[in-house]
Structures are given as C-alpha cells and as structure tokens.
C-alpha positions as CSV (number, residue, x, y, z in Angstrom):
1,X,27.3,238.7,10.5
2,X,31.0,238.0,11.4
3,X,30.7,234.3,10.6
4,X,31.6,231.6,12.5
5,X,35.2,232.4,12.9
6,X,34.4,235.9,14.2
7,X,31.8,234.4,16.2
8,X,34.5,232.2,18.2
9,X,37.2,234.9,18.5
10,X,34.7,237.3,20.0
11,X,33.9,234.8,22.4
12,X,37.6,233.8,23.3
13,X,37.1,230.4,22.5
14,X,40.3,228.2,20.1
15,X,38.9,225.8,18.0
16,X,39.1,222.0,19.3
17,X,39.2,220.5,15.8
18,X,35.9,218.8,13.9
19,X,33.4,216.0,15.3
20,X,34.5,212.8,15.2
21,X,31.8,210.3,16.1
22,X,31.0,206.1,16.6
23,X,27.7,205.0,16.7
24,X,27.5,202.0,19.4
25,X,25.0,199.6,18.2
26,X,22.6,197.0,20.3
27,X,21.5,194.7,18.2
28,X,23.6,192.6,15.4
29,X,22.7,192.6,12.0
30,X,20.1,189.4,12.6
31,X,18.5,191.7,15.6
32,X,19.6,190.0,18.4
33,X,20.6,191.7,21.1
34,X,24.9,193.0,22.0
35,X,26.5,194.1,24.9
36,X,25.3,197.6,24.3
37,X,26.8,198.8,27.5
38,X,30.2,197.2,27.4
39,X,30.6,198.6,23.8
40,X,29.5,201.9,24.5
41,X,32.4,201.9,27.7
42,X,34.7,200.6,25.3
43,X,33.9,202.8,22.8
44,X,34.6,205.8,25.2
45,X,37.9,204.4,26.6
46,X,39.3,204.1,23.1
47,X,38.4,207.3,22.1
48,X,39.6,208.8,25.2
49,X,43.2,207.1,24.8
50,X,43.1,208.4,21.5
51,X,41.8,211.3,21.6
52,X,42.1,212.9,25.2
53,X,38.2,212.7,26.0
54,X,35.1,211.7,24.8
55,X,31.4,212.3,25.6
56,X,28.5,209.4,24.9
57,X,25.3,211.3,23.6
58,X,22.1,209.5,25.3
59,X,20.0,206.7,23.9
60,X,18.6,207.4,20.5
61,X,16.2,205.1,18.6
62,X,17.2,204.2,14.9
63,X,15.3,202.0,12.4
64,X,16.9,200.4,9.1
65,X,16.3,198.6,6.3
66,X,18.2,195.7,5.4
67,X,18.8,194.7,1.9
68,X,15.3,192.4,1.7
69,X,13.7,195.3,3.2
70,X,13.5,194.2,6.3
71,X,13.4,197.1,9.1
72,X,15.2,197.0,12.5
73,X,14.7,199.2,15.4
74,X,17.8,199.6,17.6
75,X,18.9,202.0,20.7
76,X,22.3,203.3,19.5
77,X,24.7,205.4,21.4
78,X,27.0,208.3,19.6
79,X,30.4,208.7,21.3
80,X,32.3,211.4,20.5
81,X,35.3,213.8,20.4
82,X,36.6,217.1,18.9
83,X,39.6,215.8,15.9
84,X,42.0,218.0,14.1
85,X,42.8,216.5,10.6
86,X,46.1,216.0,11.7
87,X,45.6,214.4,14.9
88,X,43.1,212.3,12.9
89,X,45.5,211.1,10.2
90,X,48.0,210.2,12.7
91,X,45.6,207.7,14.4
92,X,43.4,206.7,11.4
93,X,44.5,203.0,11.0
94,X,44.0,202.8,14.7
95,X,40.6,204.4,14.8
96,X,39.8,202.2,11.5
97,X,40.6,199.2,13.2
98,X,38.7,199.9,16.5
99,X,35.5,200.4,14.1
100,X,36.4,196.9,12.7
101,X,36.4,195.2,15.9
102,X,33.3,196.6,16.9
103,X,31.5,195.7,14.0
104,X,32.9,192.1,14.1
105,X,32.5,191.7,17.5
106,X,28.6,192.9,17.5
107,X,28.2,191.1,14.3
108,X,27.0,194.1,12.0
109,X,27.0,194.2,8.4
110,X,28.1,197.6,8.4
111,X,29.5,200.1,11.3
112,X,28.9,203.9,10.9
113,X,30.6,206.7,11.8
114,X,30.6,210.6,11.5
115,X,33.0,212.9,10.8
116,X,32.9,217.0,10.3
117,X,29.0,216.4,9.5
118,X,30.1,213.6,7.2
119,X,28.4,209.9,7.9
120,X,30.5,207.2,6.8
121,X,29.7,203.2,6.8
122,X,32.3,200.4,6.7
123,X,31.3,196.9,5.2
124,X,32.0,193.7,7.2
C-alpha cells in the first residue's frame, strides 16, 4: 500500500542506510576451535569505529561443506551496522582489510559477509 518509503515517512523515521554485516566464525577451516569471543568483540569495535555502532546478533548454528564434502558445524556470530553507499565506499579498503585479518587470523578458507541482503565470500 504506500510502500516502504511511505511506510517510513508515515512513521517519522530517516533512513540509516543498508545492512552491512560480518559473520564471526568459531572454528578454522580444519574445525578446530578460534577465539570466538575475542573476534566477535573485535569485530564490534571495528565496526563501531567505523561505523558509529554496531549490534552482535546471538549465537546461530551453521553447517558447511568443504570442497571434499566434508560438513562442519560452527556457532557463528553476525555483527552488524546500518551503511549508506557512500559512507561504505569511503571505508571499503578498510572494511576489506578487517575481513582479511579475520579470516587469516581464524585460519578460514573463506570469510563471509552481507550487504543490503547480498552475501559475499572472500577467498584466503
């Protein structure tokens, strides 16, 4: 009926930008355990420096399959924040590189991230 637009002007509300969104893993790509919880803080002070704030969704259970076919079960975090496009091309190398670290750091083969509905995987 009005849309989403309408929806948000009839309710007073300005728009904060898109979801922008790290998944925190805790397990490497072997299935050994990380540190989960000092990757998930980290995760939310970068993107709160970044960004302005940041909120961690609660523990959520993934599974994947590895190349052989092998599946992993994992507790992941999401932490997130709201991104205009511009605010997200000013810090994209910085973002990039944060994602880069993480993966290296927790030993992943890939790191994933989400953005405006959009999931996104770097290769280490």
């Amino acid at each position: 009926m009005g849309g989403e637009k309408g929806s948000s002007k009839m309710l007073g509300g300005a728009s904060q930008g898109r979801q922008l969104s790290i998944y925190v893993p805790s397990k490497d790509k072997d299935g050994e355990p990380v540190d989960h919880a000092h990757w998930k803080k980290t995760t939310m002070a970068f993107m709160t420096r970044v960004f302005g704030r940041c909120t961690a969704m609660p523990q959520l259970q993934g599974i994947w399959a590895d190349e052989d076919g092998t599946t992993l079960d994992e507790t992941v975090n999401i932490v997130f924040s709201y991104v205009d496009k511009e605010e997200l091309s000013i810090h994209a190398e910085e973002v990039r590189s944060f994602l880069i670290e993480l993966g290296t750091a927790t030993q992943q083969a890939e790191v994933g991230y989400e953005y405006d509905g959009e999931f996104f995987t770097i290769q280490m």
